[in-house]
OpenMM code with the backbone's topology and positions (N, CA, C; nanometers):
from openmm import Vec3, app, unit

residues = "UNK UNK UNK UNK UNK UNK UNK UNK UNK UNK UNK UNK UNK UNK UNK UNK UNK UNK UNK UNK UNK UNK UNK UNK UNK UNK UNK UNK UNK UNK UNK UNK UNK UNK UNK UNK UNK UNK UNK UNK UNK UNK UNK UNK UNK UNK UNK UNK UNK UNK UNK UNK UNK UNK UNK UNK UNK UNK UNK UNK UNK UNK UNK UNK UNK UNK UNK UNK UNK UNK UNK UNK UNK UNK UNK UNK UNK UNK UNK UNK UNK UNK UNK UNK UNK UNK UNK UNK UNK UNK UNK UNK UNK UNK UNK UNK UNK UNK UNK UNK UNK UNK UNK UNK UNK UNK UNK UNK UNK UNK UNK UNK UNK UNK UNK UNK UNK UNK UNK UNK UNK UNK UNK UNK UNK UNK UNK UNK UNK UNK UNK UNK UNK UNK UNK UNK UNK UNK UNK UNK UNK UNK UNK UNK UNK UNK UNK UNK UNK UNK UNK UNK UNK UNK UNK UNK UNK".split()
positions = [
    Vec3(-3.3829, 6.7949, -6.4147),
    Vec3(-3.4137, 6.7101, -6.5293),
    Vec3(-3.3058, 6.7272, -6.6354),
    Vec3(-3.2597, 6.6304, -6.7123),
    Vec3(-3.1904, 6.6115, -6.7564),
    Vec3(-3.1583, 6.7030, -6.9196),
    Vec3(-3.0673, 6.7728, -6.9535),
    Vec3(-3.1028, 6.8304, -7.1266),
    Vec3(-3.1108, 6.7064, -7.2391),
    Vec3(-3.0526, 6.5725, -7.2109),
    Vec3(-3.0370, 6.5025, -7.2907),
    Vec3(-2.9433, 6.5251, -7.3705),
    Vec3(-2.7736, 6.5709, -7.3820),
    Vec3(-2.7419, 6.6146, -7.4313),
    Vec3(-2.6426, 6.4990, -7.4576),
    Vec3(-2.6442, 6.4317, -7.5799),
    Vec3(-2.5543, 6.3478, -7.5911),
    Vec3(-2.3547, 6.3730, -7.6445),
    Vec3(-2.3069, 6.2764, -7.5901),
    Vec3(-2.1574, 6.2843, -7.6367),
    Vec3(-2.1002, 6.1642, -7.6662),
    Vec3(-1.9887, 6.2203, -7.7581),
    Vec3(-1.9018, 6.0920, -7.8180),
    Vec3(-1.8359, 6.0446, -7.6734),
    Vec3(-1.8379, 5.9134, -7.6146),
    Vec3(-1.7576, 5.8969, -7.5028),
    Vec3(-1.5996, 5.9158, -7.4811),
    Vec3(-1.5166, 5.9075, -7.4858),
    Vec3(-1.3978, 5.9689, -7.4799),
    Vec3(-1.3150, 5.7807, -7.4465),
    Vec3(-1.2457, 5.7433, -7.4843),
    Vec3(-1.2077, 5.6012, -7.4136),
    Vec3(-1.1041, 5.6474, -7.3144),
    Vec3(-1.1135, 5.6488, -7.1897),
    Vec3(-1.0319, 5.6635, -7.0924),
    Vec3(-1.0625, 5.6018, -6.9796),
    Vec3(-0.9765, 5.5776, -6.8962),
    Vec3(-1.0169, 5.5557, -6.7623),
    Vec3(-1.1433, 5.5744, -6.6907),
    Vec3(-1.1534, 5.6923, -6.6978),
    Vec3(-1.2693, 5.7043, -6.6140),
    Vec3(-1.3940, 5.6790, -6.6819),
    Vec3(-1.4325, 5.6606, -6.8619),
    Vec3(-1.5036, 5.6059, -6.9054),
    Vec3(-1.5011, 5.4869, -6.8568),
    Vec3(-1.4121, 5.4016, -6.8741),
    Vec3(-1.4593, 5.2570, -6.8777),
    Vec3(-1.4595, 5.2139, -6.7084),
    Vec3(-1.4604, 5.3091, -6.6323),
    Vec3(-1.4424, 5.2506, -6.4923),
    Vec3(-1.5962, 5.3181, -6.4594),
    Vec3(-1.6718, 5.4237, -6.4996),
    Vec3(-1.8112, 5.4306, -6.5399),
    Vec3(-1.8936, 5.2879, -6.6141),
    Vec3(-1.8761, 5.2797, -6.7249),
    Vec3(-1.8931, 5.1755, -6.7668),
    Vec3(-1.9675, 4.9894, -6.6821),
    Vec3(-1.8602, 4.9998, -6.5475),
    Vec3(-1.8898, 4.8968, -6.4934),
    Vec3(-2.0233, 4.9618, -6.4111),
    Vec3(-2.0759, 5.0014, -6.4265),
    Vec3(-2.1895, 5.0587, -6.3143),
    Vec3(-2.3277, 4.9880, -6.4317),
    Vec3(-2.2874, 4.9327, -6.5809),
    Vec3(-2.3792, 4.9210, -6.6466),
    Vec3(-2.4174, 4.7349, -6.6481),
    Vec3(-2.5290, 4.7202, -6.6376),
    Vec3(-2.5400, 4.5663, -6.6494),
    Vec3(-2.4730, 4.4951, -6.7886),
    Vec3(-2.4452, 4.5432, -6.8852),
    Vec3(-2.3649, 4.4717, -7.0089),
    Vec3(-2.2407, 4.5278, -7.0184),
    Vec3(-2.1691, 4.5113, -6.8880),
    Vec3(-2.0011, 4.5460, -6.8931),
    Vec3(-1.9297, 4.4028, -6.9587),
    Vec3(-1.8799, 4.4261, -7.0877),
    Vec3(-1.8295, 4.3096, -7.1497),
    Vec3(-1.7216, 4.3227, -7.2017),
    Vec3(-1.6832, 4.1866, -7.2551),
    Vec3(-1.5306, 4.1907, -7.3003),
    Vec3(-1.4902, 4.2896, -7.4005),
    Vec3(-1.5719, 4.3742, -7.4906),
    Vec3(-1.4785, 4.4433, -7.5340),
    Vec3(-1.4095, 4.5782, -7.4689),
    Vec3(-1.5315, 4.6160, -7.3639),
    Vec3(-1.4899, 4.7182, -7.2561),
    Vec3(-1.3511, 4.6361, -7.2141),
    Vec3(-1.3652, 4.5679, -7.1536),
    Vec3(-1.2367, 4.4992, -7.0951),
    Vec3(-1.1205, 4.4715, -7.1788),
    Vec3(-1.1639, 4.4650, -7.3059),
    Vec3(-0.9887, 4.4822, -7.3933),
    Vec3(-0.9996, 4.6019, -7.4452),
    Vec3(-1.0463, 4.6723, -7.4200),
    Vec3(-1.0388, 4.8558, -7.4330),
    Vec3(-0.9347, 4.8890, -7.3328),
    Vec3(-0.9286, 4.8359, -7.1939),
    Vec3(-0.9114, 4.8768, -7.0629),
    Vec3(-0.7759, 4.7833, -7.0598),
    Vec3(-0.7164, 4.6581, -7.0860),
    Vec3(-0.6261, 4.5987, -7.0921),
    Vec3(-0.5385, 4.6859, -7.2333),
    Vec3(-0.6100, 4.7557, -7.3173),
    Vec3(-0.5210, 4.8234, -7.4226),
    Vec3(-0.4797, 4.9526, -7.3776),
    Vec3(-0.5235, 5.0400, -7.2785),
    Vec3(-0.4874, 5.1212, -7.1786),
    Vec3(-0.4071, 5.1422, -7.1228),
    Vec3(-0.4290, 5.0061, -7.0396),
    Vec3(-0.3328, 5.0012, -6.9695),
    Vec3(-0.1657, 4.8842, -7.0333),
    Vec3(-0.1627, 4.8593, -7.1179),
    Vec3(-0.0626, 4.8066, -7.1863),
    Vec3(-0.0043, 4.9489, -7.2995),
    Vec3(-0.0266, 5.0229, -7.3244),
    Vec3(-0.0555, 5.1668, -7.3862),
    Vec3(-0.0503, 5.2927, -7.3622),
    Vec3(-0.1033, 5.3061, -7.2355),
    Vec3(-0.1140, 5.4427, -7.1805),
    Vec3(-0.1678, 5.4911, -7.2806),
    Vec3(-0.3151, 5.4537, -7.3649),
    Vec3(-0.3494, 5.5453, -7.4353),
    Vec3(-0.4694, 5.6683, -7.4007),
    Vec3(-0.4520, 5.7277, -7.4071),
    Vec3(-0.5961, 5.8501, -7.3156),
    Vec3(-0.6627, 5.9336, -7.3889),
    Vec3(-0.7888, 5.9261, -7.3303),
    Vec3(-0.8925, 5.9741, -7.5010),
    Vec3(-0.8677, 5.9741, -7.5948),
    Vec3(-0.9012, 5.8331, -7.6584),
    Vec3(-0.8898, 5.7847, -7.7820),
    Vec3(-1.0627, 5.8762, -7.7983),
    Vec3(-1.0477, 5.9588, -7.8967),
    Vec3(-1.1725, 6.0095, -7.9874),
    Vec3(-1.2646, 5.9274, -8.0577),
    Vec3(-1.2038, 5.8134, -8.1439),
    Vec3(-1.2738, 5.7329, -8.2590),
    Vec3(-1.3393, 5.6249, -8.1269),
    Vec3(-1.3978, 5.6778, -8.0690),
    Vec3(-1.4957, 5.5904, -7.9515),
    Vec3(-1.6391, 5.5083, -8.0458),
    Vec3(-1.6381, 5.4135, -7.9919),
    Vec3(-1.8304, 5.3651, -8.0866),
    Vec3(-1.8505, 5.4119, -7.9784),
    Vec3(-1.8787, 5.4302, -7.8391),
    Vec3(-1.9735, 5.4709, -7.7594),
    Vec3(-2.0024, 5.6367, -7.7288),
    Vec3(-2.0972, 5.6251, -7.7299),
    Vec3(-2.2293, 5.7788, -7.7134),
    Vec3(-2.2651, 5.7284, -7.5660),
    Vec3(-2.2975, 5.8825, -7.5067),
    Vec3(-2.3230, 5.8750, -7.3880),
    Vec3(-2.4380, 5.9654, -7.3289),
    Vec3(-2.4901, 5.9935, -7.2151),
    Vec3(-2.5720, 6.0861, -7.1723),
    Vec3(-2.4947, 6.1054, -7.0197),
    Vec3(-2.4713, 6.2718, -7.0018),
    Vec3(-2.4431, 6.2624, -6.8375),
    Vec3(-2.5746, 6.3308, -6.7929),
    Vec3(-2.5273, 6.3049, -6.6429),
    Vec3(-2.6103, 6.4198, -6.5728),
    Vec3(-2.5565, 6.3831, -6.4577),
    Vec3(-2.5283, 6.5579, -6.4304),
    Vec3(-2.4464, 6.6013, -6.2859),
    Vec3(-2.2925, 6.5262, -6.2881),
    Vec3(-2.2101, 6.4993, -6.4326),
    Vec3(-2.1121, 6.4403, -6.4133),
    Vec3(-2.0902, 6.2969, -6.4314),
    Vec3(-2.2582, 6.2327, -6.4200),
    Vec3(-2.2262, 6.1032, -6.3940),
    Vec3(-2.3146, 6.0051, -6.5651),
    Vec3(-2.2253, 5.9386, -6.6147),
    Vec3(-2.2757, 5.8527, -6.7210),
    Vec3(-2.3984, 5.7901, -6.6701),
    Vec3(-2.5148, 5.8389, -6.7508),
    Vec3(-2.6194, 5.8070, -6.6985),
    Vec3(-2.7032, 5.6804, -6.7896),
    Vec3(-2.6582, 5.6786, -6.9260),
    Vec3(-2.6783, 5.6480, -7.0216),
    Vec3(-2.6225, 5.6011, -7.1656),
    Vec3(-2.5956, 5.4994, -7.1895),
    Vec3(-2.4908, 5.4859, -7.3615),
    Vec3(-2.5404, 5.3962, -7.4118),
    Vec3(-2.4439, 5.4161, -7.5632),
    Vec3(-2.5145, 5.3535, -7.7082),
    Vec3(-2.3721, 5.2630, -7.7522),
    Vec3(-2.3143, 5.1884, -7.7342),
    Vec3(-2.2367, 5.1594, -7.9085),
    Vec3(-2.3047, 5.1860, -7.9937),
    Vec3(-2.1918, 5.2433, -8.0671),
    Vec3(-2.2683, 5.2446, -8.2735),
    Vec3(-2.1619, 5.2410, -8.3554),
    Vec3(-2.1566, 5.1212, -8.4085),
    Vec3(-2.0472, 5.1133, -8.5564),
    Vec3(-2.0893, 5.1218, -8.6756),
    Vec3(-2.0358, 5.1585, -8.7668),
    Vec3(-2.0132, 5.2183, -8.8462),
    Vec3(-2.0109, 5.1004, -8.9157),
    Vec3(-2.0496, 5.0261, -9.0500),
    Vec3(-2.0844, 4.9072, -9.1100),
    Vec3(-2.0321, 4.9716, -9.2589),
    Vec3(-1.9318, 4.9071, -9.3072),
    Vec3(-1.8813, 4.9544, -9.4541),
    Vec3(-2.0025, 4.8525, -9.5654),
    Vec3(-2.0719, 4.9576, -9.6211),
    Vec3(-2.1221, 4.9175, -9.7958),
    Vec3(-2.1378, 4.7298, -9.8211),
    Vec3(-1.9573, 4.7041, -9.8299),
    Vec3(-1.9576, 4.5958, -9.8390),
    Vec3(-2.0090, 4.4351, -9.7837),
    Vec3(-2.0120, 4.5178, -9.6641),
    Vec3(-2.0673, 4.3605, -9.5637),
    Vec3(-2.1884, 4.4010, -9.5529),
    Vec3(-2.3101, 4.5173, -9.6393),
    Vec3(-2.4663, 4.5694, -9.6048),
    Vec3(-2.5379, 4.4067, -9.6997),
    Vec3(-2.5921, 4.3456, -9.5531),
    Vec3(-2.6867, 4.1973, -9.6078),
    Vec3(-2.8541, 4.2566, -9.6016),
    Vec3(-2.8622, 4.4021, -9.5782),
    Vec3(-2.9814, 4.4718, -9.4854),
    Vec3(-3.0994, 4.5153, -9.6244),
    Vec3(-2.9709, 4.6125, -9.6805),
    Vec3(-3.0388, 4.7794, -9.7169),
    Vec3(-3.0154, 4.7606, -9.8680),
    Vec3(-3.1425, 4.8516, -9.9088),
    Vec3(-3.1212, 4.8813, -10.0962),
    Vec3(-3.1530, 4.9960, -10.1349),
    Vec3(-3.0579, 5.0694, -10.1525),
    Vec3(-2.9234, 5.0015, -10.2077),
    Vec3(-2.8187, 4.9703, -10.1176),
    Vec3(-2.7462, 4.8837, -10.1257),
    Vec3(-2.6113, 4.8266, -10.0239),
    Vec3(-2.5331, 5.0228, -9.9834),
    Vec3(-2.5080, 4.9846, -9.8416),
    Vec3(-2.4695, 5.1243, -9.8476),
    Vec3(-2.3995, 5.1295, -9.7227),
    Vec3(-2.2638, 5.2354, -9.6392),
    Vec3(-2.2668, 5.2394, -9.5178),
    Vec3(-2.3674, 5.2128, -9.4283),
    Vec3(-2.4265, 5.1323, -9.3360),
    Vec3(-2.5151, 5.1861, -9.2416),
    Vec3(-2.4161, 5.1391, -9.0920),
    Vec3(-2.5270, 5.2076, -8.9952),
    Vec3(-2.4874, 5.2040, -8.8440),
    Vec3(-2.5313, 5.0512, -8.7812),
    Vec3(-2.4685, 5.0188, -8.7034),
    Vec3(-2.5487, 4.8731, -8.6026),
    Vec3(-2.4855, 4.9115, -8.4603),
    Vec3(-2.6518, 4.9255, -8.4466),
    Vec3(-2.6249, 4.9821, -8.2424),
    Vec3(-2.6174, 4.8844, -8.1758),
    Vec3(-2.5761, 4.8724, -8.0835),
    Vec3(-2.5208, 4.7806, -7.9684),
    Vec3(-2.5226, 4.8672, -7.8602),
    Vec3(-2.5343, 4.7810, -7.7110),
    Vec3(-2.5812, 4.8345, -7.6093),
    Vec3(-2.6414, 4.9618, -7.5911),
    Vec3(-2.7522, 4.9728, -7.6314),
    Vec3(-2.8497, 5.0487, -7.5475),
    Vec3(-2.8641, 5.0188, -7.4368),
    Vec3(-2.8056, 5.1062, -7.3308),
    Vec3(-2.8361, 5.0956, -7.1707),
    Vec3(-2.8879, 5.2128, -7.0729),
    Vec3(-2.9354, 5.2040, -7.0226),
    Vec3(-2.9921, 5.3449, -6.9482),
    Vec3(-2.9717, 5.2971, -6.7956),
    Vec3(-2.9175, 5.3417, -6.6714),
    Vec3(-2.8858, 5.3141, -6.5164),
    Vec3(-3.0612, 5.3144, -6.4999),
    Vec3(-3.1066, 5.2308, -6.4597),
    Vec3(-3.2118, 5.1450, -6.3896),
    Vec3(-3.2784, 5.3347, -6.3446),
    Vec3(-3.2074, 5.3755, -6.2322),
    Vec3(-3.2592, 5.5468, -6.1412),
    Vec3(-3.2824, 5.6261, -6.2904),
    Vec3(-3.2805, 5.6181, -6.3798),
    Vec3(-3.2738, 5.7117, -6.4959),
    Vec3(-3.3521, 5.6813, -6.5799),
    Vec3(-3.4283, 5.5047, -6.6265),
    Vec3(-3.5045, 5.5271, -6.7278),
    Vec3(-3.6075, 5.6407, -6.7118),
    Vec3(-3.7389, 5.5643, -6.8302),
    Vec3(-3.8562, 5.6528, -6.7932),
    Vec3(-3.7930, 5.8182, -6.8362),
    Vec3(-3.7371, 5.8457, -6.8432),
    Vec3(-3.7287, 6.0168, -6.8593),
    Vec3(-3.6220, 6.0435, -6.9943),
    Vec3(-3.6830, 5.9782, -7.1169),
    Vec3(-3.6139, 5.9801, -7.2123),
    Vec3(-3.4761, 5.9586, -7.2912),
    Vec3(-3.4113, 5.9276, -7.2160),
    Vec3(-3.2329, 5.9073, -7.2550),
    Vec3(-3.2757, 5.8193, -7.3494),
    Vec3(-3.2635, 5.7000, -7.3359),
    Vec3(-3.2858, 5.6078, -7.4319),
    Vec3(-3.3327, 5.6657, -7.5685),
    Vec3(-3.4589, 5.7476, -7.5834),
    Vec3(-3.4833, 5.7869, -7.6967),
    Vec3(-3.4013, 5.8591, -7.7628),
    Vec3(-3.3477, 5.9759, -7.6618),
    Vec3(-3.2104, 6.0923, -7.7263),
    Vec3(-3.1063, 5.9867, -7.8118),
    Vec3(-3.0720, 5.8920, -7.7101),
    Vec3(-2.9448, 5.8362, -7.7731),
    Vec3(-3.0180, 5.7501, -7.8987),
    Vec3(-3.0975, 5.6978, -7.9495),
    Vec3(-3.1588, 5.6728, -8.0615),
    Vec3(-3.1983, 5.7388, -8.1718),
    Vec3(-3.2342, 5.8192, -8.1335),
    Vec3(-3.2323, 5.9663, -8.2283),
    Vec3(-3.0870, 6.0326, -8.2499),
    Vec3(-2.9650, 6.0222, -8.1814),
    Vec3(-2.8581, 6.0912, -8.2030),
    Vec3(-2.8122, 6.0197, -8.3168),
    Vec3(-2.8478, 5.8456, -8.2924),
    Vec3(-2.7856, 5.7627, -8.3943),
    Vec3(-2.8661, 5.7548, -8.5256),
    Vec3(-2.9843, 5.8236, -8.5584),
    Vec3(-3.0656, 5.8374, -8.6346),
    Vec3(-3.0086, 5.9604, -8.7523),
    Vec3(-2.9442, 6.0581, -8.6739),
    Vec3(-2.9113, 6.1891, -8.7237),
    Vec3(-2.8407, 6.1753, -8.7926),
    Vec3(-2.7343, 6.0780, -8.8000),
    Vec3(-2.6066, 6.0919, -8.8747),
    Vec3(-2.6394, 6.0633, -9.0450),
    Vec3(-2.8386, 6.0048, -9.0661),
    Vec3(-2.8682, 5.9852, -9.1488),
    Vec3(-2.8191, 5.8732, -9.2595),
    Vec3(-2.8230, 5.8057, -9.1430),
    Vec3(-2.7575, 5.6535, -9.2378),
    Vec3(-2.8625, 5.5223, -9.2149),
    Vec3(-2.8643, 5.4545, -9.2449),
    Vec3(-2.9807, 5.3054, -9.1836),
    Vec3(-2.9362, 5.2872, -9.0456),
    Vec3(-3.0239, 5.2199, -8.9737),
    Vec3(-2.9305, 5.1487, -8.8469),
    Vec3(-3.0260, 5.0628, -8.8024),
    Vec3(-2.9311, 4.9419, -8.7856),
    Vec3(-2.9994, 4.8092, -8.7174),
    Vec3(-2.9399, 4.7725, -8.6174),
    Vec3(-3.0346, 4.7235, -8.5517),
    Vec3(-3.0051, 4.6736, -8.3833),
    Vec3(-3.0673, 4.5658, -8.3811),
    Vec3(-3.0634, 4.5095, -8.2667),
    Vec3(-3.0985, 4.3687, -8.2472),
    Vec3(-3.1618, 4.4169, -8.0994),
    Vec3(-3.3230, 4.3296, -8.1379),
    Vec3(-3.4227, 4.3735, -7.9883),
    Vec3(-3.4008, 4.2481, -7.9313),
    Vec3(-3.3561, 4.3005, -7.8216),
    Vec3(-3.3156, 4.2042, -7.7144),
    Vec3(-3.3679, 4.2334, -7.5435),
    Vec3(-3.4172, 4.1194, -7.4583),
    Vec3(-3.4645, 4.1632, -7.3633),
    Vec3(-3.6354, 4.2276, -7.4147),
    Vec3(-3.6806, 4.1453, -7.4872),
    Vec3(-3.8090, 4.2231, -7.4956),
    Vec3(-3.8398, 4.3499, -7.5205),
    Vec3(-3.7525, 4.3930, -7.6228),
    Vec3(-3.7907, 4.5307, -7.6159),
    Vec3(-3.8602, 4.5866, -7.7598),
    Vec3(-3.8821, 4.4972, -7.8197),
    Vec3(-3.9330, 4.5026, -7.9932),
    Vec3(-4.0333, 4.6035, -7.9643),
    Vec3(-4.1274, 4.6788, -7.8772),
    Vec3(-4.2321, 4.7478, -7.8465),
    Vec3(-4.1451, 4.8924, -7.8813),
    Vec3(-4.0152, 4.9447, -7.7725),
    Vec3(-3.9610, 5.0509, -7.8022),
    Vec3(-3.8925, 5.0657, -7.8991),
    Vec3(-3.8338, 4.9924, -7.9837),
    Vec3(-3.7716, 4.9783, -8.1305),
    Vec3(-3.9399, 5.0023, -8.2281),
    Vec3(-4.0079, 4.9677, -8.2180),
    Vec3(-4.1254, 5.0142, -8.3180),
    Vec3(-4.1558, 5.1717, -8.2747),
    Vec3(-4.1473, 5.2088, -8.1414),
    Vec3(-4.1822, 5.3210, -8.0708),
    Vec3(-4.0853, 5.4467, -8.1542),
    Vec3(-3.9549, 5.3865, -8.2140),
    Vec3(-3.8406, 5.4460, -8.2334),
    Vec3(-3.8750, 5.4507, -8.3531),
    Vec3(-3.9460, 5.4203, -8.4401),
    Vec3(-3.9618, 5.3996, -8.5793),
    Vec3(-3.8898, 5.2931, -8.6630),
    Vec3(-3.8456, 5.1790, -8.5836),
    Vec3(-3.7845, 5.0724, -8.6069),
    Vec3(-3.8833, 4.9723, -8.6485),
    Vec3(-3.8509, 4.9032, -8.7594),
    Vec3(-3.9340, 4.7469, -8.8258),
    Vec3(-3.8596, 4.6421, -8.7919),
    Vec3(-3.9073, 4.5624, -8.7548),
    Vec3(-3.8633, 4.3921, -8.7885),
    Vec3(-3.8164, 4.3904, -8.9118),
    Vec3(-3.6886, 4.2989, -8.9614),
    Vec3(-3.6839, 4.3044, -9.1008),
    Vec3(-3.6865, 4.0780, -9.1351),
    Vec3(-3.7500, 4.0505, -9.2020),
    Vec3(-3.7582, 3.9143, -9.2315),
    Vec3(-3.6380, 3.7961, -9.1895),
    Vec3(-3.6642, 3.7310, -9.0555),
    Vec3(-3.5334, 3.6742, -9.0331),
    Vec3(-3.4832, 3.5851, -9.1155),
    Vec3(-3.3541, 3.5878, -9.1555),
    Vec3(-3.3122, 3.5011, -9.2458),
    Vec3(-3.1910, 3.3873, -9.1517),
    Vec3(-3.1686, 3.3371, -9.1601),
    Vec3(-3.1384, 3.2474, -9.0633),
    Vec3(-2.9730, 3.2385, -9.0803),
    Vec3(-2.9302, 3.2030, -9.2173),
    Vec3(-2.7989, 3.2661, -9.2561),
    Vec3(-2.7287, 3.4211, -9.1893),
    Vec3(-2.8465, 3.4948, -9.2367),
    Vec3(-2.7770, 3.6407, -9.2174),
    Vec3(-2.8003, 3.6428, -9.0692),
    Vec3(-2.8993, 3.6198, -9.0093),
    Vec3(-2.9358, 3.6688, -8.9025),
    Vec3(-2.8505, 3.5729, -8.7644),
    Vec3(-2.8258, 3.4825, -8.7522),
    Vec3(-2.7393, 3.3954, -8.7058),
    Vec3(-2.8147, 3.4342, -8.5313),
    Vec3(-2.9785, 3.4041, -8.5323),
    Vec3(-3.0059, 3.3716, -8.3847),
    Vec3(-3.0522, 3.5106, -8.3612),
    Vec3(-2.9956, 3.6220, -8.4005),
    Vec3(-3.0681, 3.7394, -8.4166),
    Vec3(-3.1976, 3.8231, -8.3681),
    Vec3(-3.2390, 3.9122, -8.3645),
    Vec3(-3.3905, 3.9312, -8.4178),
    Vec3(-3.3864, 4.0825, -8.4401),
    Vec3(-3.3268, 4.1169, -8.5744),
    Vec3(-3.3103, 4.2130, -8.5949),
    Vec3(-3.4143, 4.3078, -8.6343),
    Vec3(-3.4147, 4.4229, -8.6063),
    Vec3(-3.4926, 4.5451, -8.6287),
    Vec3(-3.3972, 4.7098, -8.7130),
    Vec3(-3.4433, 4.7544, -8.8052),
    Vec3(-3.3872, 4.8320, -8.9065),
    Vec3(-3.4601, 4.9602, -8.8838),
    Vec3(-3.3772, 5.0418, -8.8451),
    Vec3(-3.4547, 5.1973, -8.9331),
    Vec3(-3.3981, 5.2400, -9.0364),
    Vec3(-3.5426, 5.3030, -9.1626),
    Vec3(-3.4536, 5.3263, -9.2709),
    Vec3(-3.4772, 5.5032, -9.3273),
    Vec3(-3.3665, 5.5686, -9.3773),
    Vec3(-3.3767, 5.7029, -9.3441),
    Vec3(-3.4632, 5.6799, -9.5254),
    Vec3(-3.4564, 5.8286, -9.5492),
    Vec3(-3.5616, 5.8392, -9.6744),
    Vec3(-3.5324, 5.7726, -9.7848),
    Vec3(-3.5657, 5.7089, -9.8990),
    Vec3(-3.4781, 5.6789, -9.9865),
    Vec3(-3.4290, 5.5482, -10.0020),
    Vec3(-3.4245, 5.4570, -9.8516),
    Vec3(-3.3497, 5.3716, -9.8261),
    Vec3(-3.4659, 5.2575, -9.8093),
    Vec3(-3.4422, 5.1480, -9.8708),
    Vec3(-3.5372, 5.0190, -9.8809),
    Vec3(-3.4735, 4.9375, -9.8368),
    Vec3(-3.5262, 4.7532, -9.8269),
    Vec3(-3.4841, 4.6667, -9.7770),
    Vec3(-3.4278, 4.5505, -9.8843),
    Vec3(-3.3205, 4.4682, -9.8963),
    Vec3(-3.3084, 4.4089, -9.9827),
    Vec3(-3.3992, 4.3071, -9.9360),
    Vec3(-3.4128, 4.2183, -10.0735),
    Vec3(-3.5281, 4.1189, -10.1045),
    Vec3(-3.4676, 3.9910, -9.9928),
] * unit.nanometer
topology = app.Topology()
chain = topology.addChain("A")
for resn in residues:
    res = topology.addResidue(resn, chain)
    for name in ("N", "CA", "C"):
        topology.addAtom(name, app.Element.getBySymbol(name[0]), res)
């Protein structure tokens, strides 16, 4: 069984050639991997993706960026927060918590973070301590965003 022990992914080769084993292998993986290889660049550190192994093998990952103050349409007061992107867990692996670790890792850094429930999943985003926040049609552009907010931290009007 797994420790759940999450990591910053490393951008290299063998990340992003892991990567394709995930059902949302997308273009920015793929101009990660065309900048590589035009580059020779190897473990780039400043990764958005978080990961879970077990036995070696990426079992589990998060994007999470980092959202500057300025563009916050969310939170009050306007402030850094996080916006997760791909939550994925390998099909042989749900059920046994990853998903939650890597939600909670992105929780820790103690900043807001919004995601977008997609695929029906608005049940485990409430499970996570995540709200719906009022769709606005401007901001939200098709959306259906969901917010966690750490202590302190409210929603703008």
């Amino acid at each position: 069984m797994s420790t759940h022990r999450v990591e910053r992914l490393k951008i290299n080769y063998k990340t992003l050639e892991e990567f394709q084993k995930f059902r949302e292998y997308g273009a920015q993986e793929l101009s990660m991997l065309e900048d590589l290889q035009a580059n020779i660049i190897e473990n780039d550190s400043n990764s958005p993706f978080y990961g879970i192994y077990e036995e070696d093998q990426l079992v589990a990952r998060i994007s999470l960026y980092r959202i500057d103050a300025k563009y916050d349409r969310y939170f009050k007061p306007a402030q850094d927060y996080y916006e997760l992107w791909k939550l994925e867990v390998l099909p042989q692996y749900r059920e046994q918590k990853n998903g939650t670790a890597l939600v909670q890792h992105a929780k820790s850094f103690g900043l807001p973070v919004k995601t977008n429930a997609r695929c029906r999943s608005d049940e485990f985003w409430r499970k996570m301590g995540f709200q719906p926040v009022t769709y606005n049609p401007v901001r939200d552009r098709g959306e259906n965003p969901f917010v966690w907010l750490p202590s302190g931290v409210g929603l703008q009007d």
